[in-house]
C-alpha positions, 0 to 999 in steps of 0.5 A: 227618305224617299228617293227617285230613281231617274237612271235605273241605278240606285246606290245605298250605303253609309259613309264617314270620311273624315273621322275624328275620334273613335266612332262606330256606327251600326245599321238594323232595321234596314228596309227598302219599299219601292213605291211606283211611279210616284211616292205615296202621300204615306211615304213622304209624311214618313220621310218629312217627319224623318226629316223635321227631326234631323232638322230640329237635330241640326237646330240643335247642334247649332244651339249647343255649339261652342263654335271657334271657342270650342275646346276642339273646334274640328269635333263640331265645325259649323256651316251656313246659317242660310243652309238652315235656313232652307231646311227649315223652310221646307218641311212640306210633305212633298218630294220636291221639298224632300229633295231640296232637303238632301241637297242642302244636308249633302252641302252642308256635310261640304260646308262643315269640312270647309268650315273646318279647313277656314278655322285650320287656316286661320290658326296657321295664319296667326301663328305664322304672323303674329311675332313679326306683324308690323301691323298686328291690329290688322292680323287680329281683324282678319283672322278674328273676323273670320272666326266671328263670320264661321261662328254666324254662318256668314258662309253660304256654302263650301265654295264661299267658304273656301274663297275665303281661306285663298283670301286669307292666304293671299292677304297673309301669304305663308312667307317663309319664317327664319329658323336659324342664321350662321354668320349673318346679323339679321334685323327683321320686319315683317319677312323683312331680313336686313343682312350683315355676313361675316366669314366663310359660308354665311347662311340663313335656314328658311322654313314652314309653310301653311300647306304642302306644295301644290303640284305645280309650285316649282319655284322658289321666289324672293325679292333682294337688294344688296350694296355688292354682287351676291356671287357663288350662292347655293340653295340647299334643301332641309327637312327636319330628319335630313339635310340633303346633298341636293344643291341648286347653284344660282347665278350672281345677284348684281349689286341694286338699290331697288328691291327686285325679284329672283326666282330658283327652279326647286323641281330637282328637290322636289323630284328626288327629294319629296320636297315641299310635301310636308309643312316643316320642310326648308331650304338652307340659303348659302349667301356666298358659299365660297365667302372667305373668313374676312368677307362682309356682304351687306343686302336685304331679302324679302318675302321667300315664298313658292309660287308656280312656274306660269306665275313667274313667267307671267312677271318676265321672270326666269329662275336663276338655277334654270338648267339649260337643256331640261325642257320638259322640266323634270330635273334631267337632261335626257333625250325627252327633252329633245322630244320637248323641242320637237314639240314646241316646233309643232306649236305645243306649250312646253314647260321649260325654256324650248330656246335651248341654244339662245338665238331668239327661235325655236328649231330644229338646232335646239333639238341639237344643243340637248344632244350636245348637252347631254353628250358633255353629261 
C-alpha cells in the first residue's frame, strides 16, 4: 500500500476486532520504504497489483458465499454490491485511486459488522413474533426481505445498513412476551393480553427484549383498559438467577373503556439491580398485590415496552411510580436533588419532575419540599 503522510504522524499496525473463531495471524517480511514527496510510478503499480488481488479476493469471497443460508451467517457476513463496485473501478496505478480503494476496504470492514448486526436482528425479529403474529405474512415479508437485500448487497454502506435494523425494530418493536401467568386466564393477540384474575396476588412474568437497554430507556410503558380500578399494583424486577425484593408501587389505574397509556420509572431497578443489561431480564407485574382470595379483576394490557424518559414526556405522560423529590432522577432522594432544583431555577434542563411541591412553578419552596422530603426519610 503506498500511504501519504499529511500530519507527520504515521501509524502501523494489524488489528482484528471482533474475532469469531480460533484465528491467528503472523506478520514477516515487514518493509517500510519512504518515497519522497511523491510516490513513484514503481510504488503505485506495486500497491495497484496489491490491490487488484484483494479485490479479485473479495470478488471471490462474494462468489463463494452462502450468504443468509449459510450454516453460520457471522463467519461471512456480506456487505455492499456498490462497495465492489468502486473497487473494481479503481484499479489505476494512481494514489487517488489507491486512496479510494483503502476507503472503500475500511467501509466495508463496517459494512460487514452491520451487516452482520441487520442478519442478527432479523432473527431476533422473527422469533420474537412468529407465535403471536395476527399477520404472519407481513413478518415473512419484512424479515425474509431483509435477508434477500443483504444477500444483493442492497446496503450501500454501514449507515444504510444500520437504518434498516432501527426500521425493522421499530416496525416490529420488541413488545415484551409472556412468560408465566399466576391466577390470571390470559387470551393474547399480537401482545394483546386480555385478563381475567382470581384470588390473592395475580400476577403475569414479562420478559426478553432484543438489546439490552439503552442508557437513557428508563421507563417502562403500557397501554390498558379495565371494567374497574386496577388498585394496590406492584412491579417487580426478574432475572432468570433472581427474583429481587426491588419493588415499584404504582398509583390506581382508573377503570377506562379506551386503551390508554401508563408509564413506570425502572431507574431504582436499574441502578441497584443492573436491570435491563441482559436480553432475558423481566418484570413480574402484580395486577393488585393485596387482591383477595374472591377478587375477579377483568382488564387488557398491551404492548410493555421500554421507552426513554424524553419519549414519554414528549406524549404528556408521567410515570405512575414518579417518586416525588428525586429530581436528578437517580432512584435516591438526597440532598442533589435540592442542588437539581436549584438548577431548574437557573434555567437548566433536569431529569425529573423540578415542581417538587405541585404549585405549577419552580422556586426556591421545591428546594425546601426535598429537605422536607428526605427529613421524613
Amino acid at each position: 500500500m503506498v500511504a501519504k503522510v499529511t500530519d507527520g504522524t504515521l501509524t502501523l499496525g494489524v488489528k482484528n476486532e471482533g474475532t469469531q473463531g480460533n484465528e491467528w495471524t503472523g506478520v514477516g517480511n515487514f518493509k517500510l520504504w519512504y518515497l519522497g514527496e511523491e510516490a513513484t510510478a514503481e510504488a503505485l503499480e506495486e500497491a495497484a497489483a496489491y490491490n487488484a488481488a484483494r479485490v479479485e479476493t473479495l470478488a471471490k469471497y462474494l462468489e463463494e458465499s452462502e450468504g443468509t443460508e449459510a450454516e453460520n451467517y457471522s463467519l461471512a457476513p456480506g456487505f455492499g454490491a456498490v462497495q465492489m463496485t468502486t473497487l473494481q473501478e479503481n484499479g489505476a496505478a494512481t494514489y487517488e485511486a489507491e486512496k479510494i480503494i483503502g476507503e472503500t476496504m475500511q467501509s466495508i470492514y463496517e459494512t460487514k459488522k452491520a451487516y452482520l448486526a441487520l442478519y442478527e436482528a432479523s432473527e431476533k425479529v422473527y422469533l420474537h413474533w412468529v407465535d403471536f403474529a395476527s399477520a404472519p405474512d407481513a413478518l415473512d415479508e419484512a424479515v425474509f426481505g431483509v435477508r434477500d437485500n443483504l444477500d444483493e448487497g442492497a446496503y450501500a454502506d454501514a449507515e444504510a445498513t444500520l437504518a434498516a435494523k432501527a426500521e425493522l425494530y421499530a416496525t416490529w418493536p420488541d413488545y415484551l412476551q409472556l412468560k408465566a401467568a399466576t391466577k390470571v386466564d390470559v387470551s393474547q393477540s399480537d401482545f394483546t393480553f386480555d385478563l381475567v384474575s382470581t384470588g390473592s396476588r395475580p400476577n403475569l412474568d414479562l420478559a426478553n427484549i432484543y438489546e439490552p437497554l439503552e442508557k437513557d430507556e428508563t421507563i417502562l410503558a403500557f397501554d390498558y383498559t379495565a371494567e374497574q380500578d386496577i388498585e394496590n399494583g406492584v412491579i417487580m424486577y426478574n432475572t432468570p438467577q433472581l427474583m429481587t425484593d426491588v419493588r415499584e408501587q404504582l398509583a390506581t389505574l382508573p377503570a377506562t373503556s379506551e386503551m390508554t397509556t401508563v408509564y413506570v420509572n425502572v431507574a431504582k431497578g436499574i441502578k441497584q439491580l443492573s436491570f435491563g443489561t441482559a436480553v432475558d431480564h423481566g418484570i413480574r407485574w402484580y395486577i393488585n398485590y393485596n387482591a383477595g382470595a374472591e377478587d375477579v379483576l377483568k382488564l387488557v394490557a398491551q404492548n410493555f415496552r421500554f421507552i426513554t424518559k424524553a419519549e414519554m414526556k414528549a406524549a404528556g405522560g408521567k410515570p405512575l411510580n414518579g417518586e416525588v423529590g428525586d429530581v436528578n432522577d437517580d432512584g435516591e432522594i438526597t440532598i442533589a436533588d435540592g442542588v437539581a432544583v436549584l438548577n431548574a431555577m437557573a434555567g437548566e434542563e433536569v431529569p425529573g419532575d423540578a415542581d417538587v411541591n405541585g404549585d405549577g412553578e419552580i422556586t426556591i419552596a421545591d428546594f425546601v419540599a426535598v429537605l422536607n422530603i428526605m427529613a421524613g426519610q
